[in-house]
Backbone as CSV, one residue per row, in Angstrom:
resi,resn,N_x,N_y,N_z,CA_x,CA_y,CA_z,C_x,C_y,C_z
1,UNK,-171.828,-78.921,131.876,-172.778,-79.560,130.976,-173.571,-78.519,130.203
2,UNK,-174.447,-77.292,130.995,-174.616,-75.964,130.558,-173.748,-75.395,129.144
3,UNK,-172.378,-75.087,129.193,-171.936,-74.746,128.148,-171.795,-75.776,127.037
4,UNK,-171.450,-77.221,127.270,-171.376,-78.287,126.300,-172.943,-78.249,125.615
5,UNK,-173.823,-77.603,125.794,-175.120,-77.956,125.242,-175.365,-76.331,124.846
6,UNK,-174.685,-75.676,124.946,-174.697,-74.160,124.443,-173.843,-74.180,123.170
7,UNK,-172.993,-74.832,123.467,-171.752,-74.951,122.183,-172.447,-75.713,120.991
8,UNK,-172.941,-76.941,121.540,-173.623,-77.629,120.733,-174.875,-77.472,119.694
9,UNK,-175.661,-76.229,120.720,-176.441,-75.500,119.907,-176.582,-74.475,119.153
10,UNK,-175.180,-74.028,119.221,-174.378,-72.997,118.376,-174.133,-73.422,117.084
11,UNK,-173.236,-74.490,117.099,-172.168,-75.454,116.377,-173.302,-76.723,115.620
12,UNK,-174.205,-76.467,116.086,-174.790,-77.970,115.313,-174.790,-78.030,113.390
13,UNK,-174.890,-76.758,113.062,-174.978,-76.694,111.863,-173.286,-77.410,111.129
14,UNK,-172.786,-76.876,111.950,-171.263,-77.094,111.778,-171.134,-78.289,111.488
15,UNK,-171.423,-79.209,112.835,-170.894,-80.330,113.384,-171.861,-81.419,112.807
16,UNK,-173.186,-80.838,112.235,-173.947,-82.023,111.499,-173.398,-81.911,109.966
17,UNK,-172.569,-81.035,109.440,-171.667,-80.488,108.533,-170.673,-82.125,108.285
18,UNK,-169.694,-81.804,109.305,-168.712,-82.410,109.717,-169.044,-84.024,109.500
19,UNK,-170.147,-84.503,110.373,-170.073,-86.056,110.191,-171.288,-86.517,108.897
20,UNK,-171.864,-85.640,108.686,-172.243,-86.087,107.001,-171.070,-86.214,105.928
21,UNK,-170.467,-85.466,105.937,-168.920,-85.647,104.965,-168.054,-86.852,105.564
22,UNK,-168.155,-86.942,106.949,-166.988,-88.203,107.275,-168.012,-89.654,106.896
23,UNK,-169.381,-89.382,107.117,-169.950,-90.614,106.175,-169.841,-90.951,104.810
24,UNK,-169.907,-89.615,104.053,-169.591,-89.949,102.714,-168.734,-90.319,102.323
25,UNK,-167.321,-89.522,102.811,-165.781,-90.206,102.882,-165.788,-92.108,103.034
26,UNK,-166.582,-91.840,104.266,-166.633,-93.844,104.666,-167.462,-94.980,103.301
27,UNK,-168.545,-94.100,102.549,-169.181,-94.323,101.560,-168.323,-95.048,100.646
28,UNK,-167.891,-93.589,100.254,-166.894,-94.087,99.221,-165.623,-94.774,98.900
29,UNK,-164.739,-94.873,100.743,-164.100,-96.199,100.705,-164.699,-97.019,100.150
30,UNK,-165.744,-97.699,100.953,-166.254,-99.004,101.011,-166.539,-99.192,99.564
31,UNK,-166.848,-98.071,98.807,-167.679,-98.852,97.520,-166.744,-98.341,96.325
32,UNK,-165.421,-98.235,96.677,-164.483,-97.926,95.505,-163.234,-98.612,95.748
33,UNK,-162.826,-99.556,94.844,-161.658,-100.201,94.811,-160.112,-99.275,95.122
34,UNK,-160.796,-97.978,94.139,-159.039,-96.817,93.864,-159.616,-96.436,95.229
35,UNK,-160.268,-95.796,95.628,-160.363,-94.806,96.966,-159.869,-96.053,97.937
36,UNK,-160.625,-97.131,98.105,-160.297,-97.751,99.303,-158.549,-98.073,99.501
37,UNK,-158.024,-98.473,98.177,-156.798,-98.211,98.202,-155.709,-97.006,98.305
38,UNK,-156.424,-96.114,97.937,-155.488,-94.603,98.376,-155.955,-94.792,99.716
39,UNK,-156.876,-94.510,100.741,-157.262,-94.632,101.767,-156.210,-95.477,102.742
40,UNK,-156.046,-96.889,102.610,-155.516,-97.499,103.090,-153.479,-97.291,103.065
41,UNK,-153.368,-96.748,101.728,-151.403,-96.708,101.445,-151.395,-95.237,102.317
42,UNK,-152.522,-94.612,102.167,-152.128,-92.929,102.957,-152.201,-93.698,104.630
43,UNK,-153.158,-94.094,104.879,-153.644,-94.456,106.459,-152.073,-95.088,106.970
44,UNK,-151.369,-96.333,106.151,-150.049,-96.750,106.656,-149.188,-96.028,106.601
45,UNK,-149.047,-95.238,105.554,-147.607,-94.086,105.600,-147.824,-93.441,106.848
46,UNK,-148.891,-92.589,107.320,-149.064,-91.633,108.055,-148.876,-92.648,109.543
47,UNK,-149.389,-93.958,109.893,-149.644,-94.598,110.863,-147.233,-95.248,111.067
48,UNK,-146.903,-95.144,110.249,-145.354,-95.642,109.986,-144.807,-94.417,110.062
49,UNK,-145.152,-93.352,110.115,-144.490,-91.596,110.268,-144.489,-91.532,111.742
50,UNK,-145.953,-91.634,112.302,-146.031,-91.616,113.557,-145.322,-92.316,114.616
51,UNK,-144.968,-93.637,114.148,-144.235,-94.784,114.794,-143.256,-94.484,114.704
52,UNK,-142.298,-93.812,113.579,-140.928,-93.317,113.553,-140.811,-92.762,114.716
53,UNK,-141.496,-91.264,114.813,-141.504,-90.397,115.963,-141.390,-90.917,116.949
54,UNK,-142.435,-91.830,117.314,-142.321,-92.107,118.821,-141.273,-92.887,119.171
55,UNK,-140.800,-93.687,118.312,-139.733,-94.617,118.314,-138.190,-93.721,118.406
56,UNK,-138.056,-92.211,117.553,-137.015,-91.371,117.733,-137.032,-90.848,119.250
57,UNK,-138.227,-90.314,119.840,-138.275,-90.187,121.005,-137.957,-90.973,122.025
58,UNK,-138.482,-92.361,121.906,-138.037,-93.411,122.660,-136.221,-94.123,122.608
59,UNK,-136.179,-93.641,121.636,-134.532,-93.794,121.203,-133.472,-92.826,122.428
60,UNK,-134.380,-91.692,122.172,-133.312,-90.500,122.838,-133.357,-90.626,124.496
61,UNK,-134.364,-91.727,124.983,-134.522,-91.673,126.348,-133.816,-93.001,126.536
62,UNK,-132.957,-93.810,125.770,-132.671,-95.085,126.231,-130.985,-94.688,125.358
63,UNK,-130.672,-93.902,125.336,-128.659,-93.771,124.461,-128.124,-94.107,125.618
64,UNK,-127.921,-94.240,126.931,-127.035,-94.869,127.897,-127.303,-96.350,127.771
65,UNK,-128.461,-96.698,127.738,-128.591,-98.185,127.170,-128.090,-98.757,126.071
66,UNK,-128.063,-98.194,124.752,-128.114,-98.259,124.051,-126.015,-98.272,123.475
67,UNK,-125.864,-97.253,124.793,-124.219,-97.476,124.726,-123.641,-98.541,125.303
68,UNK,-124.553,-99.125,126.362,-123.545,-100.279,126.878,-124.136,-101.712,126.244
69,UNK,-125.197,-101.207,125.365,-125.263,-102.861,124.419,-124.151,-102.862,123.411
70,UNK,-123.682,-101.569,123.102,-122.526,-101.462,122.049,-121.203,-101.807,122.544
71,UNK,-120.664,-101.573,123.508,-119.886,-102.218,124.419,-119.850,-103.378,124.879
72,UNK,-120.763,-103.794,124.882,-121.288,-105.273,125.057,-120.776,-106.217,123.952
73,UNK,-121.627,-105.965,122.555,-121.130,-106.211,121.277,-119.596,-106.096,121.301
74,UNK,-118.881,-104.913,121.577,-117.148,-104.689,121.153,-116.658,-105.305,121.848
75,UNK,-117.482,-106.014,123.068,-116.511,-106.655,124.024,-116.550,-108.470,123.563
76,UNK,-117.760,-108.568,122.853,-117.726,-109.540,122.370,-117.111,-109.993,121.029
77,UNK,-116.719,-109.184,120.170,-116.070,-108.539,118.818,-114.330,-109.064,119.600
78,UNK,-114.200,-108.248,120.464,-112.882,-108.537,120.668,-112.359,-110.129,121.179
79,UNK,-113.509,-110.541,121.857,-112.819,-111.944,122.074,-113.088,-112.891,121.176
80,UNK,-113.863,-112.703,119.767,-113.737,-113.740,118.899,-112.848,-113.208,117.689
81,UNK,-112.249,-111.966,117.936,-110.441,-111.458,117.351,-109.520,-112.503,118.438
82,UNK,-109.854,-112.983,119.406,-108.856,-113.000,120.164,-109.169,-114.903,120.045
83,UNK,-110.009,-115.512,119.800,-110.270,-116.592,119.687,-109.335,-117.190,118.316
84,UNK,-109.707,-115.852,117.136,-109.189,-116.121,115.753,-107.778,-115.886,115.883
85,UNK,-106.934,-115.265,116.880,-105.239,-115.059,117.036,-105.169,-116.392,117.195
86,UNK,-105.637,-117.300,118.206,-105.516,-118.637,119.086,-105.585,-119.634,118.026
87,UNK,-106.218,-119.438,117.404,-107.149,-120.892,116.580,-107.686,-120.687,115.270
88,UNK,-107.079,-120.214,114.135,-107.278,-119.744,112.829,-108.670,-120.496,112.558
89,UNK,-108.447,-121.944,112.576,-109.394,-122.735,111.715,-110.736,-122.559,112.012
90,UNK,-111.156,-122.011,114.032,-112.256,-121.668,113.936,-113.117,-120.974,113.103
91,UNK,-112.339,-119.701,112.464,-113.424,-118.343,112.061,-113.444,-118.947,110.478
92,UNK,-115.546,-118.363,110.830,-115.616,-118.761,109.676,-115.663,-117.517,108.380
93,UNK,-114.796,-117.992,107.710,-114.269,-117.346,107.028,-115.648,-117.453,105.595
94,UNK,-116.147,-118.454,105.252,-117.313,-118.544,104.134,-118.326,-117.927,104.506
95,UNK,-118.743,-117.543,105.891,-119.604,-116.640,106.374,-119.851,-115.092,106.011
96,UNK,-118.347,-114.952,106.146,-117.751,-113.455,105.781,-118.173,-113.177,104.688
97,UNK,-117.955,-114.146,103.574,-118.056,-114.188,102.515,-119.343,-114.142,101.674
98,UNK,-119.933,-114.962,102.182,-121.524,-115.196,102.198,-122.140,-114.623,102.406
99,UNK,-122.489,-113.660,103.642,-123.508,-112.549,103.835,-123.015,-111.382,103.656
100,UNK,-123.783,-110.437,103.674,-123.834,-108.974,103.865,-125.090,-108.296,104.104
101,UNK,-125.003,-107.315,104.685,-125.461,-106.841,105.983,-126.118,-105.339,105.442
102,UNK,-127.698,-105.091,106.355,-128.487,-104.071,105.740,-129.134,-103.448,107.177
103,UNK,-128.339,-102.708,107.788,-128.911,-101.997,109.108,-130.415,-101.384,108.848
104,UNK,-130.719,-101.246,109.935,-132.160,-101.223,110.342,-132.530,-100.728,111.786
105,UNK,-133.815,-99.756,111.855,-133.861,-99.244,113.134,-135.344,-99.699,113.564
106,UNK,-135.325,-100.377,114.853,-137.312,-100.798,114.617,-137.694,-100.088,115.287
107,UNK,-138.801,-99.200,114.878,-140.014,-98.590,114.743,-141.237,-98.986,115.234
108,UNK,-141.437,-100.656,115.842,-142.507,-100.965,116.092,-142.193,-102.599,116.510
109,UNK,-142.644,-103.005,117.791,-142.481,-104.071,118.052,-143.989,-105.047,119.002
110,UNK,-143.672,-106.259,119.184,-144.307,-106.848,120.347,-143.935,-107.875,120.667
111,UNK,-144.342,-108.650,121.907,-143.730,-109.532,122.882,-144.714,-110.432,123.220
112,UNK,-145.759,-109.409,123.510,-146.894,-110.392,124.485,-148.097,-111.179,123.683
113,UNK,-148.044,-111.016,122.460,-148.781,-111.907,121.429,-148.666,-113.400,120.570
114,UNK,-148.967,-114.469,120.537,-148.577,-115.879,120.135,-148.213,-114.943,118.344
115,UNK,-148.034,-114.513,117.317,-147.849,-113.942,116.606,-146.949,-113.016,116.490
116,UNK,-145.866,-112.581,117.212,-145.289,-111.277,117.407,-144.858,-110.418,115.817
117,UNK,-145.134,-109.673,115.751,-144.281,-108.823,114.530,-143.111,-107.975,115.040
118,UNK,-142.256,-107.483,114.078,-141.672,-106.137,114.503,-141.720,-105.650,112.746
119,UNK,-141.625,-103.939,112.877,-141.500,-103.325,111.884,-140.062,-102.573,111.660
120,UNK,-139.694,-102.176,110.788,-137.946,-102.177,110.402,-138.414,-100.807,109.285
121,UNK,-137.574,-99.891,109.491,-137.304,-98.545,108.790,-136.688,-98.944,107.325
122,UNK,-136.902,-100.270,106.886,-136.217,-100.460,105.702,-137.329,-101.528,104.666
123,UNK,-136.856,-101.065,103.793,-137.833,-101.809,102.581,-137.468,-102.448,101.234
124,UNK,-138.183,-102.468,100.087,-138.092,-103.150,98.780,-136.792,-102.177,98.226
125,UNK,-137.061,-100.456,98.207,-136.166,-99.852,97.868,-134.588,-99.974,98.428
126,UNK,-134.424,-100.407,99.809,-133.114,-100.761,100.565,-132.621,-102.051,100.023
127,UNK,-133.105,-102.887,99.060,-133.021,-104.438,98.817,-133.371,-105.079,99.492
128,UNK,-134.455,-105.170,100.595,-135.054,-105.995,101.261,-135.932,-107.102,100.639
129,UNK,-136.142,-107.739,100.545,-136.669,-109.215,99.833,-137.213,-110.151,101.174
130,UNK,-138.375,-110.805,100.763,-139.051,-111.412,101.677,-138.000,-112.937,102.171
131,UNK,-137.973,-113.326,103.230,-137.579,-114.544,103.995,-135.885,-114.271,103.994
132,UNK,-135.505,-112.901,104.230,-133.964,-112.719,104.680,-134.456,-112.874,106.119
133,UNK,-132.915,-113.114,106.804,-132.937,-113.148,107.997,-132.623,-111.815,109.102
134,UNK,-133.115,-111.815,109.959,-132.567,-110.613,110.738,-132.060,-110.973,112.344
135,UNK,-131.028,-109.783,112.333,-130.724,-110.328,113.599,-130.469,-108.952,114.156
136,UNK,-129.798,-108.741,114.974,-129.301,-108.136,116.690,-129.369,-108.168,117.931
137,UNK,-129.159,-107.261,118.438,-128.612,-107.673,120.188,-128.019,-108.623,120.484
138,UNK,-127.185,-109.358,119.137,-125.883,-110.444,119.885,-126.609,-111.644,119.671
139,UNK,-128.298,-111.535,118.675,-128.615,-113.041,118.562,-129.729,-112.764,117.457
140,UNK,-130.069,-114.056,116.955,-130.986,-113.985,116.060,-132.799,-113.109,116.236
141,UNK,-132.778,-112.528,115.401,-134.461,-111.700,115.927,-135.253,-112.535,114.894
142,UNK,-135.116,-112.691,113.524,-136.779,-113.147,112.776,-135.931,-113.464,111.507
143,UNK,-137.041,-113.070,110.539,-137.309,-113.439,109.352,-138.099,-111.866,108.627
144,UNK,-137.770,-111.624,107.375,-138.860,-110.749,106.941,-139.876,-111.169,106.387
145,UNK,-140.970,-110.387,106.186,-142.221,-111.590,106.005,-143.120,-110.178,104.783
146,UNK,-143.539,-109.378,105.044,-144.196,-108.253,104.216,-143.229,-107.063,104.040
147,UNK,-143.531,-106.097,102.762,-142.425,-105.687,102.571,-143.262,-104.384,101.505
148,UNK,-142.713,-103.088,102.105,-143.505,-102.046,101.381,-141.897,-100.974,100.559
149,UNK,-142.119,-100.039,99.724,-140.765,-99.478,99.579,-139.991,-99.482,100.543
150,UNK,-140.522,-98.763,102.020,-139.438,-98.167,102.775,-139.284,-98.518,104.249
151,UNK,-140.589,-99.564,104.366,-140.818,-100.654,105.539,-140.852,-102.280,105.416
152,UNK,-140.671,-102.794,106.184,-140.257,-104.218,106.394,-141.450,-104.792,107.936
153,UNK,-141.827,-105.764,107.576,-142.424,-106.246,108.987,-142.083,-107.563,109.345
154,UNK,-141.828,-107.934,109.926,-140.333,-109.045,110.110,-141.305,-109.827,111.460
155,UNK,-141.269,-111.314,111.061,-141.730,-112.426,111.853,-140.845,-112.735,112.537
156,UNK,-141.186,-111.885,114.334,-140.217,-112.175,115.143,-139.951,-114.037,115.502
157,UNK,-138.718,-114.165,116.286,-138.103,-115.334,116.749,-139.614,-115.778,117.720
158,UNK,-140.120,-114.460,118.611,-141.555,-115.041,119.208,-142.752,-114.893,118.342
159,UNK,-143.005,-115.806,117.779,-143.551,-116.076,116.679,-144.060,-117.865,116.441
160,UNK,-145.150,-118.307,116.940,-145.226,-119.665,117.467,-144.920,-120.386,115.937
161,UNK,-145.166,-120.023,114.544,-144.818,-120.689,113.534,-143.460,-120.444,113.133
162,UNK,-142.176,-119.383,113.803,-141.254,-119.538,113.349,-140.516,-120.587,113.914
163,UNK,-139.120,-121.297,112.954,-138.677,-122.418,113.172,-137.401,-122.170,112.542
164,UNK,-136.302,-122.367,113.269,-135.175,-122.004,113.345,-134.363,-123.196,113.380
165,UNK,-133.209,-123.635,112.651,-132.457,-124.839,112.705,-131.230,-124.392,113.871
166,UNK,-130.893,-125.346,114.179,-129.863,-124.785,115.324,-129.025,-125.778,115.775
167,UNK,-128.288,-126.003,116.811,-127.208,-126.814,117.039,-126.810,-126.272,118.443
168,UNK,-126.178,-127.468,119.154,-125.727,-127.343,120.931,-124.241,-127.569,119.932
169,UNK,-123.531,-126.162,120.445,-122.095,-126.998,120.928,-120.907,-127.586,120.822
170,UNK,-120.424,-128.375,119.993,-119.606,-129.393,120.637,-120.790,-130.872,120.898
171,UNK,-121.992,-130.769,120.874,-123.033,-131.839,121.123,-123.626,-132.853,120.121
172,UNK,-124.705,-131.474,119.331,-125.820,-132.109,118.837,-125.675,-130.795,117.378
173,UNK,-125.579,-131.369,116.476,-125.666,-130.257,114.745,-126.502,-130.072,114.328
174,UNK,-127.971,-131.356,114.425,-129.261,-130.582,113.949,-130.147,-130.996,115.075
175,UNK,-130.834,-129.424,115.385,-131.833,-129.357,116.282,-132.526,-128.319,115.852
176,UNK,-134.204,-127.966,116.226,-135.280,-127.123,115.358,-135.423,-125.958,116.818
177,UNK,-135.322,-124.827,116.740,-135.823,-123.534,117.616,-137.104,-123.302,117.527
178,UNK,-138.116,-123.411,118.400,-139.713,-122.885,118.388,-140.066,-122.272,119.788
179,UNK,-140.834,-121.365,119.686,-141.176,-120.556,120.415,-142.878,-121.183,120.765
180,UNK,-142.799,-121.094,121.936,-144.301,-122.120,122.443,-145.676,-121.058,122.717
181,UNK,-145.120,-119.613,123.058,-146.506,-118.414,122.744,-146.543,-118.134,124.030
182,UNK,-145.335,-118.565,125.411,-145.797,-117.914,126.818,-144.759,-116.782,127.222
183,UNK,-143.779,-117.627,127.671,-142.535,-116.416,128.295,-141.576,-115.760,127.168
184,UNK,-141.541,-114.673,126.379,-140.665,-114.119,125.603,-139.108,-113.964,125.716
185,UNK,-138.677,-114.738,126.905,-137.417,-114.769,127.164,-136.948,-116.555,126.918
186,UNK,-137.767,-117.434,126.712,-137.129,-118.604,126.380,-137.785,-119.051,125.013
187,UNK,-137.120,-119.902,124.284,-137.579,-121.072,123.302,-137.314,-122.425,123.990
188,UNK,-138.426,-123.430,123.174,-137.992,-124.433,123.198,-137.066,-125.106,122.052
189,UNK,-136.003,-125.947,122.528,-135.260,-126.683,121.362,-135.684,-128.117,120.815
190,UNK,-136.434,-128.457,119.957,-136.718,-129.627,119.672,-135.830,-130.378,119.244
191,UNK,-136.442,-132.032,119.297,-135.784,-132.792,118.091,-134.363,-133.332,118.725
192,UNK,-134.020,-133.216,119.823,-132.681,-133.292,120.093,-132.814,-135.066,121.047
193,UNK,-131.950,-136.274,120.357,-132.595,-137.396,120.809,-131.845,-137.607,122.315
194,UNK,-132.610,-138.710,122.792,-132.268,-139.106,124.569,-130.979,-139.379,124.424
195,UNK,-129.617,-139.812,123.239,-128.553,-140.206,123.226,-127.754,-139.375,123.932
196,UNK,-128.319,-137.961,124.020,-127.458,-137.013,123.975,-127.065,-136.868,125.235
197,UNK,-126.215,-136.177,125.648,-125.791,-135.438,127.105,-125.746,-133.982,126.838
198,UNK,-127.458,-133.612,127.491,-127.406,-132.344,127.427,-127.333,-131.994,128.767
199,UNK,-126.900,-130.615,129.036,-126.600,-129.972,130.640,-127.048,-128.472,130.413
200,UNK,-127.348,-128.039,131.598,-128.018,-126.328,131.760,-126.526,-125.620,131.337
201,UNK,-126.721,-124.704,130.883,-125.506,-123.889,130.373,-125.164,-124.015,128.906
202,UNK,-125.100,-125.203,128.426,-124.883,-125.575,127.415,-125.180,-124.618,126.080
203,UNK,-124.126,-123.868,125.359,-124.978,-122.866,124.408,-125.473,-123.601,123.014
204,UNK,-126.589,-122.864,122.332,-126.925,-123.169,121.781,-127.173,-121.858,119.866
205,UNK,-126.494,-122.070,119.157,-126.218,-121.428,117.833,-127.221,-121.922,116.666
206,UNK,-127.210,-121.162,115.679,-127.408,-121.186,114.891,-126.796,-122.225,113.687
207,UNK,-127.241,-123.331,112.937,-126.897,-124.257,112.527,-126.362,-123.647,111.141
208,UNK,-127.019,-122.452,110.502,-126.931,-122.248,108.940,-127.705,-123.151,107.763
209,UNK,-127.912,-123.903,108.162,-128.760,-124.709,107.524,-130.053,-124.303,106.666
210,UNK,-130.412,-123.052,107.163,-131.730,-122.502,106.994,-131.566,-121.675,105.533
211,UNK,-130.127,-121.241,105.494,-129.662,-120.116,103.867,-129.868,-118.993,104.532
212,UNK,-130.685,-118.669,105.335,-130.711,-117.124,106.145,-130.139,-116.946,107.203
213,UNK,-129.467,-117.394,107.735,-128.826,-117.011,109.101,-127.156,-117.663,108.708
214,UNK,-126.709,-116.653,109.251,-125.052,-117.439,109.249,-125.057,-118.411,110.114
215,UNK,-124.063,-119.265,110.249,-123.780,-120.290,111.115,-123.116,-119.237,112.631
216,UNK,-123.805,-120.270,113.358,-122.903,-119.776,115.150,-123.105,-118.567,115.689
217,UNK,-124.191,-118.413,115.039,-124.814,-116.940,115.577,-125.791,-117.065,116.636
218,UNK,-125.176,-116.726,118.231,-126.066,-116.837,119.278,-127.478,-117.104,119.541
219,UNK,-127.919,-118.136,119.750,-129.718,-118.047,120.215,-129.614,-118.054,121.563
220,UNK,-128.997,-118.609,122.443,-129.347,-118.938,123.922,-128.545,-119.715,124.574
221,UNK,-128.961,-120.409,126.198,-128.318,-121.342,126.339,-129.222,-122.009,126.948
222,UNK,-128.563,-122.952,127.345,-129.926,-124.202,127.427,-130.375,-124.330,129.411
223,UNK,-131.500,-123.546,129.690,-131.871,-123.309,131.036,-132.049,-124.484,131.780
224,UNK,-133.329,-125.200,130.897,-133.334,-127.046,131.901,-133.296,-127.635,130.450
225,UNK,-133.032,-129.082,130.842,-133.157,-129.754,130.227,-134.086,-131.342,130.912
226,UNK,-135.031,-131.470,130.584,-135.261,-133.111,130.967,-136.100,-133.950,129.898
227,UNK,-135.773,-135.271,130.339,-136.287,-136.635,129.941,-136.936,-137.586,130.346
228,UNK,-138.268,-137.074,129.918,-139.029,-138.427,130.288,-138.720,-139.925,130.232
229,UNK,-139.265,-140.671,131.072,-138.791,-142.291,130.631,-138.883,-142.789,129.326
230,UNK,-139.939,-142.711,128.694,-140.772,-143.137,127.665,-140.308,-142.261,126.358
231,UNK,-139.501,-141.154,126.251,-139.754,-140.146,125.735,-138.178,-140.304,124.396
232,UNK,-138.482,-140.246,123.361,-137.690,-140.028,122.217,-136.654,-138.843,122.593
233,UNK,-137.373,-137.966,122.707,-136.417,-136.376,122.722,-136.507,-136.089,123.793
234,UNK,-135.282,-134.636,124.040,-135.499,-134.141,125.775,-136.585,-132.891,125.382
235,UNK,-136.714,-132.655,126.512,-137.890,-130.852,126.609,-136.646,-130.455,126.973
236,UNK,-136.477,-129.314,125.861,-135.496,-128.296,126.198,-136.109,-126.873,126.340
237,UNK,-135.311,-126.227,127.371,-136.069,-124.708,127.649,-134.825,-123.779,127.289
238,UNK,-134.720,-122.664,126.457,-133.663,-122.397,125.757,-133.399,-120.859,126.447
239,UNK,-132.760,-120.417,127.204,-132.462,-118.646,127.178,-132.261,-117.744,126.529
240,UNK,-133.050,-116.822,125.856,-132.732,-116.183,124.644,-131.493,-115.294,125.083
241,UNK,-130.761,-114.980,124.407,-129.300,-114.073,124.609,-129.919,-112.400,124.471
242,UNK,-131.315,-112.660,123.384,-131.688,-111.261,123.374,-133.219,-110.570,124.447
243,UNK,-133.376,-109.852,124.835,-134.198,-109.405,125.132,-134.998,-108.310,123.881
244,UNK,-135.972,-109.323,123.910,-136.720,-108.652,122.489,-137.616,-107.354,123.147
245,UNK,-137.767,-106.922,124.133,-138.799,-106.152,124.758,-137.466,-104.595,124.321
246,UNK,-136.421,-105.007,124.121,-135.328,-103.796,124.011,-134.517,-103.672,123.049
247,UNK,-135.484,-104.319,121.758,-134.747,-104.010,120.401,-134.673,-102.919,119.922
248,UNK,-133.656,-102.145,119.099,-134.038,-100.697,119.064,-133.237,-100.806,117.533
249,UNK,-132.162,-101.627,117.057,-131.704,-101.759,116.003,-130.642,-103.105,115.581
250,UNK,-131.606,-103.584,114.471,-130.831,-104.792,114.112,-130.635,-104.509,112.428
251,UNK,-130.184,-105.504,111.802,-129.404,-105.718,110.433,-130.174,-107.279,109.669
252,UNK,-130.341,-106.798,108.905,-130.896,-108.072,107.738,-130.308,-108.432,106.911
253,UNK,-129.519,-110.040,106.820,-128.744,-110.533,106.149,-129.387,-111.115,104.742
254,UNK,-128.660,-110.841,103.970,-128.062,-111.123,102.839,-127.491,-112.394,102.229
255,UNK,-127.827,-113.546,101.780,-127.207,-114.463,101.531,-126.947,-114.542,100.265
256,UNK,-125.609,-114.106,99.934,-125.054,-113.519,98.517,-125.139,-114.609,97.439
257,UNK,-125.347,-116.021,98.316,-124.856,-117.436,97.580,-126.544,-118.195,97.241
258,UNK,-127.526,-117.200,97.917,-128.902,-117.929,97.605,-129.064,-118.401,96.883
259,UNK,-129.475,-117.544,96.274,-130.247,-117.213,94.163,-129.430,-118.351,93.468
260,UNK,-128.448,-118.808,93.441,-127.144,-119.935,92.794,-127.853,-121.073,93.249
261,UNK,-128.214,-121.314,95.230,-128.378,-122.302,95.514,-130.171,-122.825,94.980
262,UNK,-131.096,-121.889,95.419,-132.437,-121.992,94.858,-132.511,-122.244,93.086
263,UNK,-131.577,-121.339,92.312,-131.607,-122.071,90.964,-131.664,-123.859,91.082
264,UNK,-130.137,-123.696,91.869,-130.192,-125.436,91.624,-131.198,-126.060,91.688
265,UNK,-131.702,-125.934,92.877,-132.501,-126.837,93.618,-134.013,-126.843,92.674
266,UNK,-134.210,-126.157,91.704,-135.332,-126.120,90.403,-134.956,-127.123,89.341
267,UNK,-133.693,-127.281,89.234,-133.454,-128.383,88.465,-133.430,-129.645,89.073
268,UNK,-134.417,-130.241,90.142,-134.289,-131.110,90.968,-135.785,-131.783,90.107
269,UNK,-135.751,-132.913,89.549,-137.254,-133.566,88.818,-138.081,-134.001,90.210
């Protein structure tokens, strides 16, 4: 304590130096439109530099992981080659056609918030455009939502206002995906009526319906299912296929056929 009050009485000229200038600095944010804005585009670049880093670091401690999700993927790659030898008419072939694809490495995520974001190494300059879809780990992740040159911040799947169209199966073709704000490993599936015969296992895809997501692209499978007496719809509890706590790189689709379909839909009185 002795030397901290020796230093201090050395240094005061210094150090009363020091936080008179970091007040004025704070001054002149507050009371300048250009400063507060240089202030703020420098504060995110530098705060999105830093996140790279730690995120490259965190990268290099998870490549054995990171190899057997890729294996995972090729192993799944190969049996829907091997589905399309069997059964031509399945693959969808307008899909192929329809999207294209804009890799991405995230830089910044969360789980445990009714709001979740993630941030994406890609931006306005990559062709990123607000409300594409994103996906990886073998299932749907979000939506993009804000969008700077060379960053993206993307409204994860846990995200209590995102809403996802979807489909069981072989079952049910339109059903809504929502995330309720507790466990990050399930959704609920709405909307799906008492007619149905739903069962645990049952998977559950992506409808396409939405213009951002291809069709039949993994969300989950269906953990419980029940029905009240009284009750229109079942409570469905959905298994996500992805573990969002271990995203490290996904891809943002492209819907080549949008812009054609949104024209139309302006000529609608």
């Amino acid at each position: 304590m002795k030397s901290l009050l020796l230093f201090l009485q050395k240094y005061k000229a210094f150090i009363t130096l020091l936080l008179l200038e970091a007040f004025c600095a704070l001054l002149i944010v507050q009371n300048s439109h250009y400063h507060r804005a240089l202030f703020f585009n420098s504060s995110n670049a530098a705060i999105a530099s830093l996140l790279g880093v730690s995120n490259q670091v965190r990268n290099y401690f998870h490549l054995q992981e990171e190899n057997d999700k890729l294996a995972e993927e090729n192993a799944a790659l190969r049996n829907l080659m091997k589905n399309f030898s069997r059964n031509p008419a399945t693959f969808q072939y307008d899909s192929v056609r329809q999207f294209s694809y804009i890799r991405a490495r995230v830089i910044d995520n969360s789980v445990n918030k009714r709001h979740n974001l993630i941030t994406i190494n890609v931006g306005a300059r990559h062709g990123i455009k607000k409300d594409m879809g994103v996906i990886g780990g073998g299932g749907i992740v979000g939506k993009t939502r804000y969008i700077s040159d060379n960053f993206t911040l993307v409204t994860s799947l846990l995200h209590t206002e995102t809403m996802v169209p979807a489909l069981i199966k072989d079952k049910v073709n339109i059903a809504t995906v929502q995330w309720r704000g507790d466990d990050p490993d399930y959704v609920d599936l709405l909307y799906v009526p008492r007619h149905y015969h739903i069962m645990p296992g049952d998977s559950v895809f992506t409808s396409g319906y939405s213009g951002i997501f291809p069709p039949y692209l993994p969300i989950g499978t269906v953990a419980s299912a029940t029905l009240r007496t009284d009750a229109q719809f079942y409570d469905i509890k959905v298994k996500l296929v992805n573990d969002f706590r271990r995203l490290t790189h996904v891809e943002v689709t492209r819907n080549l056929e949008l812009p054609e379909i949104d024209s139309l839909k302006t000529q609608v009185p």
